[in-house]
LOFI-795274 format. One record per atom (N, C-alpha, C): x, y, z; residue in three letters; residue number from 1. Coordinates in nm, 3 decimals. Each point is the difference from the previous one (the first is absolute). Example, Ala and Ser with C-alpha at 12.3 -4.5 7.8 and 13.67 -1.06 7.14 Angstrom:
<pts>
+---------+---------+---------+------+-----+
!       u !       v !       w ! code ! pos !
+---------+---------+---------+------+-----+
!   1.319 !  -0.569 !   0.780 !  ALA !   1 !
!  -0.089 !   0.119 !   0.000 !  ALA !   1 !
!   0.090 !   0.120 !   0.000 !  ALA !   1 !
!  -0.035 !   0.105 !  -0.072 !  SER !   2 !
!   0.082 !   0.119 !   0.006 !  SER !   2 !
!  -0.077 !   0.109 !   0.073 !  SER !   2 !
+---------+---------+---------+------+-----+
</pts>
This chain:
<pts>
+---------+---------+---------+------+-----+
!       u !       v !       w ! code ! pos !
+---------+---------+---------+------+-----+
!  -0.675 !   2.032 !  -0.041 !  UNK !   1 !
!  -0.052 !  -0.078 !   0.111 !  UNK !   1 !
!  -0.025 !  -0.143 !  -0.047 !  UNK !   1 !
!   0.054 !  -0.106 !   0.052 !  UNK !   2 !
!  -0.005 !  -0.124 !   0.015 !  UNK !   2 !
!  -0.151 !  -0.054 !  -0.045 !  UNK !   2 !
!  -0.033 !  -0.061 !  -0.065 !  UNK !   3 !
!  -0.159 !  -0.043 !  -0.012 !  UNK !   3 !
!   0.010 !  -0.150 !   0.100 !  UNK !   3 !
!  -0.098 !   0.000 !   0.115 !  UNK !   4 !
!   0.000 !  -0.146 !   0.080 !  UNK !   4 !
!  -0.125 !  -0.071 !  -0.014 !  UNK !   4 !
!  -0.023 !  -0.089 !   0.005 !  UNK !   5 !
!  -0.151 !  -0.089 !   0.009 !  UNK !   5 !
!   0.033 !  -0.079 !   0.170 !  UNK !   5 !
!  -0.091 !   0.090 !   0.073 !  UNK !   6 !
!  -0.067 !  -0.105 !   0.078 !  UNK !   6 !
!  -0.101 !  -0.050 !   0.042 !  UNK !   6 !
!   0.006 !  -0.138 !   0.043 !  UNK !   7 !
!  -0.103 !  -0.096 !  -0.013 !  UNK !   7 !
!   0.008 !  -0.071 !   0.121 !  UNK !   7 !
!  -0.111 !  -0.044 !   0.035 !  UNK !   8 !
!  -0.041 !  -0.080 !   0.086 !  UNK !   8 !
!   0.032 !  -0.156 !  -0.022 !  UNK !   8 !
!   0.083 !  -0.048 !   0.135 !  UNK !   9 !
!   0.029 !  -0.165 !  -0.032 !  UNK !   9 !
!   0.018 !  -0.051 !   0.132 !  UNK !   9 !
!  -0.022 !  -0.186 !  -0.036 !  UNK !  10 !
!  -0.056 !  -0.039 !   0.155 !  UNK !  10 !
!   0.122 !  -0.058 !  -0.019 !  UNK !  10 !
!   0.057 !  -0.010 !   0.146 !  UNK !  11 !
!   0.150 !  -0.128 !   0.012 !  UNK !  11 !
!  -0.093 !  -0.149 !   0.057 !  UNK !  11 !
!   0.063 !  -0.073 !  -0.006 !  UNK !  12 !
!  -0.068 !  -0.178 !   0.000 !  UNK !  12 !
!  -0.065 !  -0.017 !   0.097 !  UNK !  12 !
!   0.010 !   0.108 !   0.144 !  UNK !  13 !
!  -0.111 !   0.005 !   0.103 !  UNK !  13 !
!  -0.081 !   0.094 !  -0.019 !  UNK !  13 !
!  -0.029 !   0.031 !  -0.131 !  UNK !  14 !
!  -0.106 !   0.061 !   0.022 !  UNK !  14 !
!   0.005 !   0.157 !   0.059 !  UNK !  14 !
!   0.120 !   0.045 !   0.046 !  UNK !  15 !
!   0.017 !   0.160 !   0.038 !  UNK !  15 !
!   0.013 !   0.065 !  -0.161 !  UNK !  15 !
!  -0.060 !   0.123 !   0.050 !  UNK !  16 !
!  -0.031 !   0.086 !  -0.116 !  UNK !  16 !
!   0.165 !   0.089 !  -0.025 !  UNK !  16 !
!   0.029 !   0.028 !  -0.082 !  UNK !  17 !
!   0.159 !   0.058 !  -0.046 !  UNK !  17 !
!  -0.052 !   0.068 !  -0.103 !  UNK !  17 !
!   0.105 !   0.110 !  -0.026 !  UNK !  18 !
!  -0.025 !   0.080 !  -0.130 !  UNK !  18 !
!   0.133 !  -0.008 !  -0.078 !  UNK !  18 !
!   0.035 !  -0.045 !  -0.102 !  UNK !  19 !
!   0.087 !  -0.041 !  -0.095 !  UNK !  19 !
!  -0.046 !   0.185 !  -0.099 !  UNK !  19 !
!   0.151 !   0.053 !  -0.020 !  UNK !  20 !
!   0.054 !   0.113 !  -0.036 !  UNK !  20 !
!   0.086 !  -0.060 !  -0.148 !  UNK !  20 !
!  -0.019 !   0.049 !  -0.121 !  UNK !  21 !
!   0.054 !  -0.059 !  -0.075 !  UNK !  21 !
!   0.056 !   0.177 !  -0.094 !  UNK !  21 !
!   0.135 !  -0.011 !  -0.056 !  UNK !  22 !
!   0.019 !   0.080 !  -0.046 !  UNK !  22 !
!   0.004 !  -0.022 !  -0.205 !  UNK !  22 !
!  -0.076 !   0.063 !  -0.069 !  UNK !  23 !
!  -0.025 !   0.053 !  -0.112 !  UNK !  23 !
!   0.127 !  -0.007 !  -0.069 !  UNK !  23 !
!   0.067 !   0.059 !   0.065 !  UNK !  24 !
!   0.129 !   0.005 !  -0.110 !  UNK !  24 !
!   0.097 !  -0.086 !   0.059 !  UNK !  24 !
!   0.034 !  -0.043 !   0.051 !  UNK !  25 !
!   0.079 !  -0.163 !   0.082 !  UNK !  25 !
!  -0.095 !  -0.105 !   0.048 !  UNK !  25 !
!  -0.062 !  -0.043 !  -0.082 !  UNK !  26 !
!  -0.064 !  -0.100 !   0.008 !  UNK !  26 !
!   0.046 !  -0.126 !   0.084 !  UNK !  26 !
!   0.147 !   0.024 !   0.017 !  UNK !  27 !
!   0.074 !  -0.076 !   0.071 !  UNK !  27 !
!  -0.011 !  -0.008 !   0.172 !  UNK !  27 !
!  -0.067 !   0.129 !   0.037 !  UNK !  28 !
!   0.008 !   0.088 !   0.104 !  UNK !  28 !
!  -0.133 !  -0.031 !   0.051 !  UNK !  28 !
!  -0.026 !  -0.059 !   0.172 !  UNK !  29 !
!  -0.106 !  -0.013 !   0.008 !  UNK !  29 !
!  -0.001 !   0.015 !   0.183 !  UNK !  29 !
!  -0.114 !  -0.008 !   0.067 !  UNK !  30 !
!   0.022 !   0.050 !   0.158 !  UNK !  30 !
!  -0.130 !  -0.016 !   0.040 !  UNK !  30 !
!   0.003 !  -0.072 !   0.136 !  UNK !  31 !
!  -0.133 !  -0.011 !   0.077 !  UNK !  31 !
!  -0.008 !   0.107 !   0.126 !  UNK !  31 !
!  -0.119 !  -0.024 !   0.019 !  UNK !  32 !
!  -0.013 !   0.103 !   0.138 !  UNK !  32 !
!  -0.146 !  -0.017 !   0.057 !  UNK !  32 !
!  -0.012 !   0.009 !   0.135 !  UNK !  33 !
!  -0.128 !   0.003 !   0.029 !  UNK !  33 !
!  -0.118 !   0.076 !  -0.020 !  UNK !  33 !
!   0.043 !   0.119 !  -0.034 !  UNK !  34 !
!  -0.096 !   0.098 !  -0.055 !  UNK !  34 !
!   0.065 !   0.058 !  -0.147 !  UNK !  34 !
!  -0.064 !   0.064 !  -0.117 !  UNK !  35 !
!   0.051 !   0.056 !  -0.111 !  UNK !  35 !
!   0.116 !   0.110 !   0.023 !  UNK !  35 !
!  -0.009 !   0.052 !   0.110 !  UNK !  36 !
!   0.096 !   0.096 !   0.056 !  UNK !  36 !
!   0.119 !  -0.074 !  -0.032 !  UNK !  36 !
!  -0.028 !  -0.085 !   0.106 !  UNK !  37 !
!   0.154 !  -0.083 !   0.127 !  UNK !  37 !
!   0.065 !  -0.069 !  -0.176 !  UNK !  37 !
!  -0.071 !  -0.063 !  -0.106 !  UNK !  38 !
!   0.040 !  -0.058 !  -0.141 !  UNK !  38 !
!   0.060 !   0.075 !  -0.095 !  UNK !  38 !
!  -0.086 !   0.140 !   0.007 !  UNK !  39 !
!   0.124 !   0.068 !  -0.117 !  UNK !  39 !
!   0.062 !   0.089 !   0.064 !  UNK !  39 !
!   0.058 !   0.017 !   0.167 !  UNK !  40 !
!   0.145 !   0.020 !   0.049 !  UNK !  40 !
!   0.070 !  -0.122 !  -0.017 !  UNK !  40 !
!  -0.056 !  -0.127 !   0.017 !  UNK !  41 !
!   0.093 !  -0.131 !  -0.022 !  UNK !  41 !
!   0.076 !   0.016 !  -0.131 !  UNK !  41 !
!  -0.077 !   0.025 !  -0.095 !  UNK !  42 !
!   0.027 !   0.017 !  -0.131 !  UNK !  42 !
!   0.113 !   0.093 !  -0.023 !  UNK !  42 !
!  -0.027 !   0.145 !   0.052 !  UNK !  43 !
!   0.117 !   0.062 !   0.026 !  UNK !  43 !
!   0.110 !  -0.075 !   0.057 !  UNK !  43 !
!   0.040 !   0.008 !   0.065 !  UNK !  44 !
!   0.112 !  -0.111 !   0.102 !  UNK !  44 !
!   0.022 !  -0.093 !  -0.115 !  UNK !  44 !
!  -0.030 !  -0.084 !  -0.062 !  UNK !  45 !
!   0.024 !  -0.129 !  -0.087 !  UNK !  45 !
!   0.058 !   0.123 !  -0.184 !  UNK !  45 !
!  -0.079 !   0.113 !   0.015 !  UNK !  46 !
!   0.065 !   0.085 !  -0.138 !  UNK !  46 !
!   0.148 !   0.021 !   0.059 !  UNK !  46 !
!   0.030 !   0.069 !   0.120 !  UNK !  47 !
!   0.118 !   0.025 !   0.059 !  UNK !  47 !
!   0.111 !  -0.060 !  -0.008 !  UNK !  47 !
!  -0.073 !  -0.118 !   0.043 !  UNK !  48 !
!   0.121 !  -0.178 !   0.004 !  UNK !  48 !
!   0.017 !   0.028 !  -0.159 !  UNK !  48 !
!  -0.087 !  -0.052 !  -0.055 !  UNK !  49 !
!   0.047 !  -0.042 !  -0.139 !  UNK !  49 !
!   0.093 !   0.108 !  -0.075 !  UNK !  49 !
!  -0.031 !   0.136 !   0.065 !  UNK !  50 !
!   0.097 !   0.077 !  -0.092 !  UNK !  50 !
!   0.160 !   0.012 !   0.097 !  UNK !  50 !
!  -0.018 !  -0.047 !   0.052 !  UNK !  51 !
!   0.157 !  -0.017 !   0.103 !  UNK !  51 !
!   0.046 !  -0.125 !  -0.065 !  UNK !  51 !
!  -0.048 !  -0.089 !  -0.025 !  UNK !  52 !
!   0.029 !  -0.112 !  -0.029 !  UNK !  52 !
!   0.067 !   0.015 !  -0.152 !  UNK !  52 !
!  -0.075 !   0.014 !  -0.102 !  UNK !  53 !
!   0.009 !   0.068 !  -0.092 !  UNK !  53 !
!   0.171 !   0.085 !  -0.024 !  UNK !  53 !
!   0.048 !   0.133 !   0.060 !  UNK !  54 !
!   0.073 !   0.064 !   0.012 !  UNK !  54 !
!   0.110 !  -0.064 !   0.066 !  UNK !  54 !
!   0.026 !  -0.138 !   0.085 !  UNK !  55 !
!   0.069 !  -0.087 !   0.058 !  UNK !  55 !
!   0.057 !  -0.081 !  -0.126 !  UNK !  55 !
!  -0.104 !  -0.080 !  -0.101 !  UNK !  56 !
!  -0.010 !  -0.077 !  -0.074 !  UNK !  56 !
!   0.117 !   0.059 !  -0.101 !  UNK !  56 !
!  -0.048 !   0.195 !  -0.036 !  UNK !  57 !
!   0.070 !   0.030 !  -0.092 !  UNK !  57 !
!   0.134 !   0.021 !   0.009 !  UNK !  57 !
!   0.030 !   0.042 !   0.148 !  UNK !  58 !
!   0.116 !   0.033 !   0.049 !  UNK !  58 !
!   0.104 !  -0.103 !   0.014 !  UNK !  58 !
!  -0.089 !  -0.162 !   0.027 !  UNK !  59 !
!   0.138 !  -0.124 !   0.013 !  UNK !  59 !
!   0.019 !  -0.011 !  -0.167 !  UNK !  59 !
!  -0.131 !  -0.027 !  -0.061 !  UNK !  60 !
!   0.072 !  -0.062 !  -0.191 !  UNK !  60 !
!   0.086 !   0.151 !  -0.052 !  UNK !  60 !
!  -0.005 !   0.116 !   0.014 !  UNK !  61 !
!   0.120 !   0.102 !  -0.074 !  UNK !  61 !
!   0.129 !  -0.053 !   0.079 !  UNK !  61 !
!  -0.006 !  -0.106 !   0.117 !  UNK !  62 !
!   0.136 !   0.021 !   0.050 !  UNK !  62 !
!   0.051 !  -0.149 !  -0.032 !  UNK !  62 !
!  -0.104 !  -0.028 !  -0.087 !  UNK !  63 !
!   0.041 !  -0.168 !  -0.067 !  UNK !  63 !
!   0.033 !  -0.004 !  -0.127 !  UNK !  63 !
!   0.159 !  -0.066 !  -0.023 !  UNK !  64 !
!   0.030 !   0.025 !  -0.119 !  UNK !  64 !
!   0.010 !  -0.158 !  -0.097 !  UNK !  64 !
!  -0.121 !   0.063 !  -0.106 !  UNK !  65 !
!  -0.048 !  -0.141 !  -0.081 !  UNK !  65 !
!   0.112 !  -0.018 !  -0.128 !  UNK !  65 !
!  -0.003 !  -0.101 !  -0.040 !  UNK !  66 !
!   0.071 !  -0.006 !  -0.076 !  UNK !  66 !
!  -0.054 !   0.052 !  -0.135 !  UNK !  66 !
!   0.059 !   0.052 !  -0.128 !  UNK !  67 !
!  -0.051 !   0.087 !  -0.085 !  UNK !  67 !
!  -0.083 !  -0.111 !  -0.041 !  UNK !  67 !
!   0.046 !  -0.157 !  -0.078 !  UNK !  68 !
!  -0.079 !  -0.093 !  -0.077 !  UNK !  68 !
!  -0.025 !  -0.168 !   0.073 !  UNK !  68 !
!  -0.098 !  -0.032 !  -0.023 !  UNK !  69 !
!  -0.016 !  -0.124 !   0.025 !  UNK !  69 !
!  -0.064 !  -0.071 !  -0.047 !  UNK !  69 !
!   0.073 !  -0.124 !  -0.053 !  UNK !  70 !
!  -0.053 !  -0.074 !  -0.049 !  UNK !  70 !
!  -0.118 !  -0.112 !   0.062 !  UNK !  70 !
!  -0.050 !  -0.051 !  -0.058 !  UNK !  71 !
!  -0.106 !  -0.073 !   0.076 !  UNK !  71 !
!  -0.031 !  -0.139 !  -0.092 !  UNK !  71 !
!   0.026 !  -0.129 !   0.034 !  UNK !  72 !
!  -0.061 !  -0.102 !  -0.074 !  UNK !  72 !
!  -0.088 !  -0.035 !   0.090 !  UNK !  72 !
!  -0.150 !  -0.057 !  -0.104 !  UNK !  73 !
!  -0.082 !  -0.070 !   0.077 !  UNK !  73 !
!  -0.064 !  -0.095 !  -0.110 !  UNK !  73 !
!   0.020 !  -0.129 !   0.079 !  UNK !  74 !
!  -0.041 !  -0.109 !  -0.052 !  UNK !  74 !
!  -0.145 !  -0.080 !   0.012 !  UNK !  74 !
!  -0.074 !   0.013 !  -0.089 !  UNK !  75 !
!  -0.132 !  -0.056 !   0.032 !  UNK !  75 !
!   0.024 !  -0.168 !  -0.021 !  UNK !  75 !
!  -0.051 !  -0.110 !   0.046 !  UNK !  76 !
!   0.034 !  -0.122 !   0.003 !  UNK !  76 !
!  -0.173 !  -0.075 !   0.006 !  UNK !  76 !
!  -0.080 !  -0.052 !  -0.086 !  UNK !  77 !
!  -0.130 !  -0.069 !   0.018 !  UNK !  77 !
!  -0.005 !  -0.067 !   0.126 !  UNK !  77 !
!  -0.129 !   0.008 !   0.031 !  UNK !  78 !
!  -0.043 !  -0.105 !   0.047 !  UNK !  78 !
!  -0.014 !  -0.134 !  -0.019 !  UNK !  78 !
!   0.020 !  -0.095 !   0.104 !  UNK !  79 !
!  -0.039 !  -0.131 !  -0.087 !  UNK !  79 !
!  -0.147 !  -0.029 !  -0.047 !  UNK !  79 !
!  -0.040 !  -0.078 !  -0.060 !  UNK !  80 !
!  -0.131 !   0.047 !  -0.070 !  UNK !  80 !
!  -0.067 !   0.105 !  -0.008 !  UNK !  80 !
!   0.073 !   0.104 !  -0.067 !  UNK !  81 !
!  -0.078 !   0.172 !   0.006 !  UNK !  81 !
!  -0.013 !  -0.049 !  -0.112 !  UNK !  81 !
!  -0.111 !   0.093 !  -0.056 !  UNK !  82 !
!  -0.018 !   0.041 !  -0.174 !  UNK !  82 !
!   0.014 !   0.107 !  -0.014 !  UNK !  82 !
!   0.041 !   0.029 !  -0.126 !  UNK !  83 !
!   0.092 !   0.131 !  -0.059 !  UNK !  83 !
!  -0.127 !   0.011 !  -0.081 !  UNK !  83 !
!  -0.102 !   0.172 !  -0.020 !  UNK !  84 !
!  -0.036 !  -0.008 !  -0.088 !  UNK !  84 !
!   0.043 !   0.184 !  -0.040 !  UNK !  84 !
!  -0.053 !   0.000 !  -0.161 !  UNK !  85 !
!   0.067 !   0.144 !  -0.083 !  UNK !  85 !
!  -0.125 !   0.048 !  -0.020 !  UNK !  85 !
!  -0.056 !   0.154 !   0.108 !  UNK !  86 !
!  -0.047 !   0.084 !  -0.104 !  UNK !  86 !
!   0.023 !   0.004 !  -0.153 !  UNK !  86 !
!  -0.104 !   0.003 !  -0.051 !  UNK !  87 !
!  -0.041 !   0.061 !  -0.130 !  UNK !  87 !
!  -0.030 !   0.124 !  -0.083 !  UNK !  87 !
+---------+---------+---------+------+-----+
</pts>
């Protein structure tokens, strides 16, 4: 079972909202007017993300990368930067 924290939070007028935050997707978050209505939001937003997810994996296996790549990258100063060296 999912561990959720919810909490009480005001939007900029001042209405009361309950912000649903999930434990293990920290990424994952959902309002609602009551704690109920927030962690079904939450559900619905786990749903998306794992559709999304399974979409994501399904276009890159059908993308074919090249085995090697090279990469140059050039750092160039600033004008009056100072360069200094850990010790």
């Amino acid at each position: 079972m999912p561990r959720v924290l919810i909490q009480s939070d005001r939007l900029t007028d001042n209405t009361l909202v309950y912000l649903a935050l999930d434990y293990n997707q920290p990424s994952l978050m959902a309002h609602g007017s009551t704690p109920d209505e927030a962690e079904a939001n939450l559900e619905d937003a786990r749903a998306l993300h794992g559709m999304i997810v399974a979409r994501r994996s399904q276009e890159e296996s059908a993308i074919a990368y090249p085995t090697s790549q090279a990469v140059k990258i050039v750092f160039a100063p600033r004008e009056n930067a100072t360069v200094t060296h850990a010790s």
